[in-house]
N, C-alpha and C positions, 0 to 999 in steps of 0.2 A: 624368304622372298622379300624383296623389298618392295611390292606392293603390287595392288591388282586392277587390272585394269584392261578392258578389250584394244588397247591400243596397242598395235600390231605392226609389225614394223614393215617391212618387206611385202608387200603385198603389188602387185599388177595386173592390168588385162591379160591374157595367154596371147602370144607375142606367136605366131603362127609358126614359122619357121621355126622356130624355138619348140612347140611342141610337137613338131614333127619331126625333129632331131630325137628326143626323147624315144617317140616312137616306133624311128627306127632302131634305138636302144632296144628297146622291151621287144621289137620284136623277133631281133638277133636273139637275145636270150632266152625265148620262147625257142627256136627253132634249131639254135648250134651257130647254124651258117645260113647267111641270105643274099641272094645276088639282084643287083642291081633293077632287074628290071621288077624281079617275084614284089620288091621293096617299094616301089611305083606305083605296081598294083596295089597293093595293100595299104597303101596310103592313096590311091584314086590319084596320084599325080603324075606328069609323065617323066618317062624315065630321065630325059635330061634335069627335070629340076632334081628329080630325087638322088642323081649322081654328083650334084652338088652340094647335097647335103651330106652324103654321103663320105665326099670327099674332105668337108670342113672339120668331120668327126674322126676323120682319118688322119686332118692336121694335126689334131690332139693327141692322139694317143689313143682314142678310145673307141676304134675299131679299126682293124686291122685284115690287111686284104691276104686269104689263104691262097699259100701258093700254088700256082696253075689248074687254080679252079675258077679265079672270077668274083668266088664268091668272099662275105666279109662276114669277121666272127668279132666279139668283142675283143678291144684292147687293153694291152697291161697298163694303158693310163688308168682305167677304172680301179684299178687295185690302188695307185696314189690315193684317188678319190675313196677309197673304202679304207683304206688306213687311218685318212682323217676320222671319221666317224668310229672306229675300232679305237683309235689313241679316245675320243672323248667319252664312249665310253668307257675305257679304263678307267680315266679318271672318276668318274663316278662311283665306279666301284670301289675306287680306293677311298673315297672323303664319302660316303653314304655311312659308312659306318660313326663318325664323327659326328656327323649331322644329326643322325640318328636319337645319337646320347645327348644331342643339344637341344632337340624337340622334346626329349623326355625331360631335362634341369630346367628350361625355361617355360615349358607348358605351351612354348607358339610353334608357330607353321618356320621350317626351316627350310629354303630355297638353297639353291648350289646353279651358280649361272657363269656361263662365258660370254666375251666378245663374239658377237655375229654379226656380218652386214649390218653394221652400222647401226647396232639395237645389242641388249642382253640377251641374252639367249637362256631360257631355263630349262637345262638340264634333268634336275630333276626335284622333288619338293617329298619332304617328311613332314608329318602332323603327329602333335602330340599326341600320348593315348588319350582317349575319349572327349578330345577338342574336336568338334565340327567345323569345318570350312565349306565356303562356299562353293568354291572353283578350286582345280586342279590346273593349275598355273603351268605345271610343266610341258615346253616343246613347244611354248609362247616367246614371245619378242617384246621387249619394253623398253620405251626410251630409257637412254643413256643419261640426259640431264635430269631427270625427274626422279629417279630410284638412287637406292643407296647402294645396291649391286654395282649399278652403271656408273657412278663416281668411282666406287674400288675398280673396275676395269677401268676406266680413265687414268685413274693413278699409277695404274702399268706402265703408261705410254706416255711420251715428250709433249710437252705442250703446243708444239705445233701438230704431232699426231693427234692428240686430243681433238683440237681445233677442226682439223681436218674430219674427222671421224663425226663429231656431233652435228659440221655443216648447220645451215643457220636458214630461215631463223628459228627459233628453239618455239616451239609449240606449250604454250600456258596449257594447263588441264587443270587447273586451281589456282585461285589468287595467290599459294605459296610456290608455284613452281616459278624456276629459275627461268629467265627468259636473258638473259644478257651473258654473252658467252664469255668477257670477260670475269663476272662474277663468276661464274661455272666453275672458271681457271684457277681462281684463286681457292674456292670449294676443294677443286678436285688437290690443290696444291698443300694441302691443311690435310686431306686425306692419307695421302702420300708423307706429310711429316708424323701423325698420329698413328696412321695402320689401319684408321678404321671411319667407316660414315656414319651419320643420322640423319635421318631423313626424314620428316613429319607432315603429314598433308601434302606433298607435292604432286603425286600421281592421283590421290585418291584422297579424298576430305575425308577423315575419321583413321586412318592406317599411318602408321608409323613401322619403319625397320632401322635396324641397326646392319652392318657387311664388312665385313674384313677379309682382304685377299687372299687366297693359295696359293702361294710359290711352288717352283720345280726346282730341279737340282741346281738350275742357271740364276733362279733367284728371280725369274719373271714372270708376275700375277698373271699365272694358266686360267684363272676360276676365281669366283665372286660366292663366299658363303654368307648366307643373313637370315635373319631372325624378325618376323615382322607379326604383328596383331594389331588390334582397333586403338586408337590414341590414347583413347582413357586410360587402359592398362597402362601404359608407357610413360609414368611421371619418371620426375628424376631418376629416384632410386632403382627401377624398372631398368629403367636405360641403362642405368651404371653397371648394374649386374647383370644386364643380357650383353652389355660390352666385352665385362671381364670373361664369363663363360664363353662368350665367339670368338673372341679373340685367341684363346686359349686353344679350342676346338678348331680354328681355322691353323694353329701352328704347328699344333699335332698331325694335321692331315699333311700340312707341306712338310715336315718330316719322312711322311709316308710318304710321297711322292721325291724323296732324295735333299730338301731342303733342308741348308743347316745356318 
């Protein structure tokens, strides 16, 4: 994990139309097949607005109108959308076990995160045996400039994707976070030559991580693994050898996943 913090990325009002889309999702899948008007009803709206929702989820892919009934059952676009989520957790399963070995040599909490909506995404998080943590961090969002996960994603992508991706202006959470996205660039560009982050106080005063990326077979950082605990722990020596074991651990996993 490269650090903790309730800073959450993605977050909105419920956009109305938006979750009455959804609705009409869940309630195809409750039923098989729903026709236009029963789906009106059951959302309390009348049938023309509900035929335009209806129809915009039909633009996508992800419900489909059966034929010469009327009625609409979900679409094979949803399987795109469920593939996404079935590849990431593959991935998981494939580098948990690395992670695994890395929480046990190092004695800290061991994070495994992806690019999401413009934040980290944590996947999934290991704790040493009989280390206590406070929070379970995983299926959270954390800014990109402030973590040492979110530099290794960053070091995936072009510096104008970068750019575009962390958007601005960059949000301080402690006198140590980066706030000038040209510095970030250069951060993340120093990343990208070494393989690997540190990151000390920037998200969280007292927390320190180290992250190095996972490769796929194409050789493009899929996934952010890192190694993080309270600052104290993490004097030099610390650092250098939670480096060399992650580093090590994050090259073994992208093997596993086809990297060479």
């Amino acid at each position: 994990m490269s650090n903790g913090s309730d800073a959450g990325p993605p977050g909105a009002p419920t956009v109305q139309s938006v979750d009455r889309a959804l609705q009409i999702l869940e309630l195809i899948a409750d039923r098989g097949e729903s026709g236009v008007t029963e789906i009106g009803a059951a959302l309390g709206v009348h049938k023309s607005t509900a035929f335009r929702l209806v129809a915009s989820l039909e633009a996508r892919g992800l419900v489909e109108q059966a034929a010469d009934r009327g009625k609409y059952r979900l679409g094979l676009g949803l399987l795109r959308l469920a593939s996404a989520t079935t590849a990431r957790l593959d991935l998981v399963q494939e580098v948990r076990p690395f992670a695994r070995v890395l929480a046990a040599d190092t004695g800290e909490t061991v994070n495994i995160s992806v690019l999401n909506d413009a934040g980290a995404l944590y996947l999934d998080q290991l704790v040493a045996p009989g280390t206590l943590v406070a929070h379970n961090f995983a299926g959270q969002w954390f800014p990109l400039h402030a973590t040492s996960n979110g530099k290794v994603l960053l070091s995936g992508l072009t510096p104008e994707q970068a750019r575009a991706e962390v958007g601005e202006p960059l949000r301080a959470y402690t006198p140590a976070t980066v706030t000038d996205v040209d510095v970030l660039l250069e951060q993340v560009a120093t990343v990208r030559e070494v393989g690997h982050a540190v990151v000390a106080d920037e998200l969280e005063v007292g927390l320190t991580a180290v992250a190095a990326p996972v490769r796929d077979a194409h050789g493009d950082v899929v996934a952010s693994l890192s190694v993080s605990g309270p600052t104290f722990r993490f004097d030099a020596a610390k650092v250098t050898s939670a480096v060399e074991r992650l580093t090590d651990a994050a090259e073994q996993a992208s093997r596993r996943l086809g990297h060479r």
